[in-house]
C-alpha positions as YAML, in Angstrom:
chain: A
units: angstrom
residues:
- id: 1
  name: UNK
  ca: [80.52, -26.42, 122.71]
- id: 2
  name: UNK
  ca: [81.79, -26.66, 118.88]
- id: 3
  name: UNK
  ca: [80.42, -29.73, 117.18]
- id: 4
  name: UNK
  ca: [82.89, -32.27, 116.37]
- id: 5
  name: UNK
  ca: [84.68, -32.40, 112.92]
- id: 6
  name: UNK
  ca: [86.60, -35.08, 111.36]
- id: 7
  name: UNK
  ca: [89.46, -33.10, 108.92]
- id: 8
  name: UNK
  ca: [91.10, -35.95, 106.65]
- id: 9
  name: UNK
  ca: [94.56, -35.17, 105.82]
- id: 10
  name: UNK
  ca: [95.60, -34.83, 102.38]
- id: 11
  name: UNK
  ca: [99.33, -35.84, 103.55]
- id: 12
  name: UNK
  ca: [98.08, -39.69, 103.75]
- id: 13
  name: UNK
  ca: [96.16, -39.58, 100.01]
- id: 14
  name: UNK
  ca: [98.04, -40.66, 97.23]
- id: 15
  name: UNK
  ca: [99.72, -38.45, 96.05]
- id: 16
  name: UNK
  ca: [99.00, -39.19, 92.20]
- id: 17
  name: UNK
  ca: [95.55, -39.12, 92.56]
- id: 18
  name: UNK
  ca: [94.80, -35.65, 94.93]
- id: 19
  name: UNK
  ca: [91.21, -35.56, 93.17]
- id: 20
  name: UNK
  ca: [90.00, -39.19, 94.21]
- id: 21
  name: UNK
  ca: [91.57, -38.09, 98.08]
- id: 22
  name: UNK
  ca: [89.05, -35.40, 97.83]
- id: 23
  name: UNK
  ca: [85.87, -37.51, 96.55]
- id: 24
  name: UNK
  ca: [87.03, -40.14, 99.36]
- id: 25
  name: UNK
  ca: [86.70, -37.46, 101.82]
- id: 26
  name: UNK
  ca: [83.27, -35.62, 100.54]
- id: 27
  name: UNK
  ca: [82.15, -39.93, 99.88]
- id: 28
  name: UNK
  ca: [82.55, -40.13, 103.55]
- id: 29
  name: UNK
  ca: [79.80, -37.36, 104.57]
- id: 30
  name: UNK
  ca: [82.85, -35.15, 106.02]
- id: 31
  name: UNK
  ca: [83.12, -30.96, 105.12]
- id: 32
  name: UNK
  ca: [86.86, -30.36, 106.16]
- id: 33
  name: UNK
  ca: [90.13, -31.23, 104.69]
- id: 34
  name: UNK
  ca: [93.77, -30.59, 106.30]
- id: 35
  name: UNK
  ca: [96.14, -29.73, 103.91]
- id: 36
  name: UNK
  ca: [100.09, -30.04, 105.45]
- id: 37
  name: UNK
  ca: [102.57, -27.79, 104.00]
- id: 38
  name: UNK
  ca: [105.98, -28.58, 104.65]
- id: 39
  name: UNK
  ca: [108.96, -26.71, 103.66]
- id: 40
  name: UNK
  ca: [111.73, -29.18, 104.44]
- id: 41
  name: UNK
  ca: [113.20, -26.81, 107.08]
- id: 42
  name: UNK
  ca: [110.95, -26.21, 109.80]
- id: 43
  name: UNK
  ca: [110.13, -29.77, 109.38]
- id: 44
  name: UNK
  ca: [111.97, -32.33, 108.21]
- id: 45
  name: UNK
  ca: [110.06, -33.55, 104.99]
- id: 46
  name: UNK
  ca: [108.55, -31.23, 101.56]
- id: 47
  name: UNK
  ca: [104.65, -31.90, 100.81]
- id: 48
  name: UNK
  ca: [103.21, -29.55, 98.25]
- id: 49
  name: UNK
  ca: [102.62, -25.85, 98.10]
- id: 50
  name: UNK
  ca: [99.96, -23.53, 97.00]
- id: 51
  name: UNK
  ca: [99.69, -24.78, 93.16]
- id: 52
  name: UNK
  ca: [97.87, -28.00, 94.77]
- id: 53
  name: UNK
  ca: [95.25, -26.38, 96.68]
- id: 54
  name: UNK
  ca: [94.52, -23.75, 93.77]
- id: 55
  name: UNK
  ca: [94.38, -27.03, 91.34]
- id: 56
  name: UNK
  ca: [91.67, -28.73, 93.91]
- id: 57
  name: UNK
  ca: [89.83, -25.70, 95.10]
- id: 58
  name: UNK
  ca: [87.69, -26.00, 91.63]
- id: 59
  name: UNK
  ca: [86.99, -29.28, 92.54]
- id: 60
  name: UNK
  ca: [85.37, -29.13, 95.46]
- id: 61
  name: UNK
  ca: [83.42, -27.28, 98.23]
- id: 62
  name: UNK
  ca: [84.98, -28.63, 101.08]
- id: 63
  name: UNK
  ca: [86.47, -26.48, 104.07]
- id: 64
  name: UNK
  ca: [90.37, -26.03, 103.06]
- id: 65
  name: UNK
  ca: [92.17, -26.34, 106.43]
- id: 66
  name: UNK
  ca: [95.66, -25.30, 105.34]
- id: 67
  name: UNK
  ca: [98.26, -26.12, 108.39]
- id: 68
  name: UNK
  ca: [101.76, -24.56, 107.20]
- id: 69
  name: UNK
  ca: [104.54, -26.17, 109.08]
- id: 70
  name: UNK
  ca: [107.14, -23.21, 107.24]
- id: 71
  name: UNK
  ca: [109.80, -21.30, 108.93]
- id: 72
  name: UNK
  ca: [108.56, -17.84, 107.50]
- id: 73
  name: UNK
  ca: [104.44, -18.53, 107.12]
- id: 74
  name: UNK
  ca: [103.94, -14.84, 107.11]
- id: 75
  name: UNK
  ca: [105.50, -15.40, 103.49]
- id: 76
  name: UNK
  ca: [103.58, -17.76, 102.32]
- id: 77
  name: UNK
  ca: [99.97, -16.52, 103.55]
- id: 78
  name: UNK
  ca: [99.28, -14.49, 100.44]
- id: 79
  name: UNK
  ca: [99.76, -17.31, 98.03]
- id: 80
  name: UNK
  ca: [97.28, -19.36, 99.94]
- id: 81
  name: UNK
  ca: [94.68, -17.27, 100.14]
- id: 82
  name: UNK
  ca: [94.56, -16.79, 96.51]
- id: 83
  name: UNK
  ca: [95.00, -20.55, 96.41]
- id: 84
  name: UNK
  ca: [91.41, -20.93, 98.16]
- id: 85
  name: UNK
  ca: [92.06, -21.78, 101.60]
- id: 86
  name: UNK
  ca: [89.35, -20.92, 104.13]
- id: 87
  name: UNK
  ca: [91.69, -21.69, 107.24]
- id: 88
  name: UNK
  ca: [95.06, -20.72, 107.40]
- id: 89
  name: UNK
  ca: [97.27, -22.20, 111.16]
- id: 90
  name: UNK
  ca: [100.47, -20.91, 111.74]
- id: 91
  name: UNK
  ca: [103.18, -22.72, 114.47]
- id: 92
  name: UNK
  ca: [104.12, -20.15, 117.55]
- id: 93
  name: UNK
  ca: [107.44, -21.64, 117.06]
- id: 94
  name: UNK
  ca: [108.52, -20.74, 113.83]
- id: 95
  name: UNK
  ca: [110.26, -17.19, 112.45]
- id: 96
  name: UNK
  ca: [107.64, -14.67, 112.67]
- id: 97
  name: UNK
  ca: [105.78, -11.76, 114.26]
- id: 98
  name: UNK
  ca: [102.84, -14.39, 115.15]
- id: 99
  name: UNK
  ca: [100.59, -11.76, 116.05]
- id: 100
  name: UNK
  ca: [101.19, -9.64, 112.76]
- id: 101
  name: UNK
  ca: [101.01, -13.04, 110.87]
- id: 102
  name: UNK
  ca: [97.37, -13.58, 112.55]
- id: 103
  name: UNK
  ca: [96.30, -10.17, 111.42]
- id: 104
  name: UNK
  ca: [97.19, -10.89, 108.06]
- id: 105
  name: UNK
  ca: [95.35, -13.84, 107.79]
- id: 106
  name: UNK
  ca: [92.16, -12.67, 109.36]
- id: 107
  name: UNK
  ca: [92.40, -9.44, 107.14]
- id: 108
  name: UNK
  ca: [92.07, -11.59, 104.38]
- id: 109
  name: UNK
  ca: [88.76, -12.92, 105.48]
- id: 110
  name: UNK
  ca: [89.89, -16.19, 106.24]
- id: 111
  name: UNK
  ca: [90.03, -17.78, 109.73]
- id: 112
  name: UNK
  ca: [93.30, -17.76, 111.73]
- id: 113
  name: UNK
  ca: [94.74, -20.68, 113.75]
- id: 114
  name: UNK
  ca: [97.75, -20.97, 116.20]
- id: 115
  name: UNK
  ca: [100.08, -24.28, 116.48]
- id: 116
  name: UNK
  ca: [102.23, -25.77, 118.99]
- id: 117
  name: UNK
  ca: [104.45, -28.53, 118.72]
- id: 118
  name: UNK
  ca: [104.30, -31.56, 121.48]
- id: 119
  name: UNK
  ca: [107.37, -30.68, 123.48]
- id: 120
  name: UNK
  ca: [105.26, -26.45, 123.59]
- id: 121
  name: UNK
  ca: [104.41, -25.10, 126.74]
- id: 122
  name: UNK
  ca: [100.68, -24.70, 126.27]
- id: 123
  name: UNK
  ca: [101.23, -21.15, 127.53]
- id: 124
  name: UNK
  ca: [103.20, -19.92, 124.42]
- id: 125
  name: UNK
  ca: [99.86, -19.58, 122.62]
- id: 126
  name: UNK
  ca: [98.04, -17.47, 125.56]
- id: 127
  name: UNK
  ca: [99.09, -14.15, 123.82]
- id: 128
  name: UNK
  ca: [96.91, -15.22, 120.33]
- id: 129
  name: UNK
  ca: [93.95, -17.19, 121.70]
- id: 130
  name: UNK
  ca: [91.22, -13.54, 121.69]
- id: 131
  name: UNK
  ca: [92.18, -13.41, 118.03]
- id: 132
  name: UNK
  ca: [92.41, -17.14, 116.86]
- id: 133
  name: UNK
  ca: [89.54, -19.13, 115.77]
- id: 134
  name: UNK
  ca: [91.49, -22.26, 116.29]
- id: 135
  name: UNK
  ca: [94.12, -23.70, 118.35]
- id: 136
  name: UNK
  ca: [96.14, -27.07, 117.45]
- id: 137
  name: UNK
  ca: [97.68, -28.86, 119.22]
- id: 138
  name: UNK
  ca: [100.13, -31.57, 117.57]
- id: 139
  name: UNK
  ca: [100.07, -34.49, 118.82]
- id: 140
  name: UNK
  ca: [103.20, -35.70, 117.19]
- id: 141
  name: UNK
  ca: [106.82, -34.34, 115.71]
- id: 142
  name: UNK
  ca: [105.07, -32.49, 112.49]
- id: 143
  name: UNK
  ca: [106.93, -33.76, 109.33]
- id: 144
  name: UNK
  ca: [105.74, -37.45, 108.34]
- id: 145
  name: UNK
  ca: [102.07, -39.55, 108.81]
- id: 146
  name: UNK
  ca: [101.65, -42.13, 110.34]
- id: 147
  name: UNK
  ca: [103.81, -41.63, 113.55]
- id: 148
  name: UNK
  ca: [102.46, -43.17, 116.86]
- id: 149
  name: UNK
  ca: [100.59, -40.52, 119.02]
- id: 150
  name: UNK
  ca: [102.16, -38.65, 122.40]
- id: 151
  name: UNK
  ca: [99.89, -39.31, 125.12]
- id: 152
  name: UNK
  ca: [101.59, -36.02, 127.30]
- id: 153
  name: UNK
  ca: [99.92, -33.58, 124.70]
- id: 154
  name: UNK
  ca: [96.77, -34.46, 126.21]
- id: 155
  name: UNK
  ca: [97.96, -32.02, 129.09]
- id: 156
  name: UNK
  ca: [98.11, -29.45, 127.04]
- id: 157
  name: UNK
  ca: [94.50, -30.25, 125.14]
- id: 158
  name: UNK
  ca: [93.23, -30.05, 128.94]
- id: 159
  name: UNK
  ca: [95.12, -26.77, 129.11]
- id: 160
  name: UNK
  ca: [93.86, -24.83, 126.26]
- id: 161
  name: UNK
  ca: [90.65, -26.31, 127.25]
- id: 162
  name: UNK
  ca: [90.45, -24.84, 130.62]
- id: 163
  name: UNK
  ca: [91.45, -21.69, 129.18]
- id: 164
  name: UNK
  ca: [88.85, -21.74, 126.52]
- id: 165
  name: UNK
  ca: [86.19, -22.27, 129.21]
- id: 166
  name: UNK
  ca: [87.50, -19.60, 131.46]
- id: 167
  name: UNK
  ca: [87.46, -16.75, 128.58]
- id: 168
  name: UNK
  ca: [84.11, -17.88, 127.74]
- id: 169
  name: UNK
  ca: [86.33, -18.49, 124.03]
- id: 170
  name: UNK
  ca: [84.75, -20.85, 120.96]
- id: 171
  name: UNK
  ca: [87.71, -21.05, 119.19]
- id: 172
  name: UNK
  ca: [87.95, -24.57, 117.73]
- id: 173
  name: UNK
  ca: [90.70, -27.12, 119.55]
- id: 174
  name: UNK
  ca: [92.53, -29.41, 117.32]
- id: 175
  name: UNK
  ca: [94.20, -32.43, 116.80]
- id: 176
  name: UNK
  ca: [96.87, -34.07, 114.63]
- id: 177
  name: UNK
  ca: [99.00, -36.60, 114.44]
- id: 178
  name: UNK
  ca: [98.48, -40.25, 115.75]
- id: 179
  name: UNK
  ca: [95.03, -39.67, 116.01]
- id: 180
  name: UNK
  ca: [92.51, -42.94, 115.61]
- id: 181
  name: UNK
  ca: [89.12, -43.91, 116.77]
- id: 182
  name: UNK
  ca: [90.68, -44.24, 120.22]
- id: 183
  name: UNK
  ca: [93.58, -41.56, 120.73]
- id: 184
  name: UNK
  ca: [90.65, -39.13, 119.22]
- id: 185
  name: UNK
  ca: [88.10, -40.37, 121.79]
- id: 186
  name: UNK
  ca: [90.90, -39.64, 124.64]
- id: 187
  name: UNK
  ca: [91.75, -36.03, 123.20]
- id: 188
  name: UNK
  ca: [88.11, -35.29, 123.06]
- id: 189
  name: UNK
  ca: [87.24, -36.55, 126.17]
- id: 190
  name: UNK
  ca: [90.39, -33.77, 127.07]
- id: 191
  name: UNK
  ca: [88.75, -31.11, 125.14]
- id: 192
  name: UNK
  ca: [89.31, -31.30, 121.18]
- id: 193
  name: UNK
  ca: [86.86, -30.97, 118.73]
- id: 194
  name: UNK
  ca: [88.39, -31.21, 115.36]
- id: 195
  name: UNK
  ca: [90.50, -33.86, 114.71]
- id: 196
  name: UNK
  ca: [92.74, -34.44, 111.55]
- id: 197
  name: UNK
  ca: [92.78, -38.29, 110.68]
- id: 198
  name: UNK
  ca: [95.59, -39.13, 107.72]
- id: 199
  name: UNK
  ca: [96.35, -42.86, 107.55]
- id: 200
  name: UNK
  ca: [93.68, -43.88, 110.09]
- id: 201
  name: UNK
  ca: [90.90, -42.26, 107.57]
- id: 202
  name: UNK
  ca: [92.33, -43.09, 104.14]
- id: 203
  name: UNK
  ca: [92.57, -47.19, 104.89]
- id: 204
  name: UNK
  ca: [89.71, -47.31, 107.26]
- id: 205
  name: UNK
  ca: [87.77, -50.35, 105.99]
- id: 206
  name: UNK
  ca: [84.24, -47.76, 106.38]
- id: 207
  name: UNK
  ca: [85.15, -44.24, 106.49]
- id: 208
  name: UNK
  ca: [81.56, -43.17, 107.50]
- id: 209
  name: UNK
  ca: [82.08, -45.10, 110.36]
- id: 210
  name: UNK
  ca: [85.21, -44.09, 111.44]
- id: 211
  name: UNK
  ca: [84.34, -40.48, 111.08]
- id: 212
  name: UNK
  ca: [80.85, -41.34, 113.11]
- id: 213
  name: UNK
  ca: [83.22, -42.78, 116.13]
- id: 214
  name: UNK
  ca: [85.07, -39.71, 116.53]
- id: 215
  name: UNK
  ca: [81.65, -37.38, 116.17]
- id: 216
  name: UNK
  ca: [79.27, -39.19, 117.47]
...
């Protein structure tokens, strides 16, 4: 069983001040950070591209969990890993050879994840989970923070879960979107073990705390 990890998302810091996101999140005791790219076509909203990441990577030594929401990620792969991202996830539903896109990723000596949106069937990602070392499963629309989380998704935690278990797998099982102390608690008790906290972390009165909820 993976241990549990807490991955803050950069999406909810503000935005003038990237660097004191980062501090917030290493202040907190945490290792990870999810980064949301957005391209303003395969979701409906623009974040920031690789120029960000390569300005923070000097910064810190926290895990760079780099989720591009992009119609064509196999583009974009390249400029990330020579931004400094450790962990490069990929949606099944977007324009791409997934499995090629996969391969590129992992040749680059990075780890490889596989997305679905809510409305996925589960089974989409079947083809990629012997060569993922993470599967995440969005637990609302990608595109904005702070949207209320889909309770059905946890079907589809439960799914991957099951199928994890059966192949004997340890690829990591995330979440995002919605997630709190208690919608975290109910996807792990489904199966996750990473979960990517935006608003929830950023104006949690005690971030330690909050973090410690979901790890514990």
């Amino acid at each position: 069983m993976n241990a549990a990890v807490v991955a803050p998302s950069l999406l909810a810091a503000d935005h003038g001040a990237f660097a004191q996101g980062v501090r917030a999140v290493e202040a907190a005791g945490l290792t990870w950070l999810h980064v949301d790219i957005m391209d303003g076509h395969f979701v409906p909203n623009i974040s920031f591209g690789p120029q960000v990441v390569a300005d923070l990577r000097p910064l810190t030594k926290l895990h760079f969990d780099v989720h591009l929401m992009l119609s064509h990620p196999d583009r974009f792969v390249a400029a990330f890993v020579k931004a400094g991202a450790e962990r490069i996830t990929v949606h099944v539903e977007a324009d791409h050879d997934v499995a090629k896109t996969i391969a590129m990723i992992k040749a680059a000596g990075l780890s490889a994840g596989i997305a679905m949106n809510p409305d996925a069937d589960p089974r989409r990602v079947l083809p990629f989970l012997d060569d993922v070392d993470l599967v995440l499963c969005m637990t609302v629309f990608p595109g904005f923070g702070g949207q209320s989380f889909i309770p059905s998704v946890l079907e589809s935690i439960r799914f991957i879960a099951a199928e994890r278990a059966k192949r004997g797998a340890k690829f990591r099982l995330e979440v995002d979107g919605g997630i709190n102390v208690e919608t975290g608690l109910r996807c792990r008790e489904a199966g996750a073990d990473t979960f990517v906290a935006g608003t929830a972390f950023f104006k949690a009165p005690d971030r330690k705390a909050f973090a410690a909820a979901l790890t514990a």
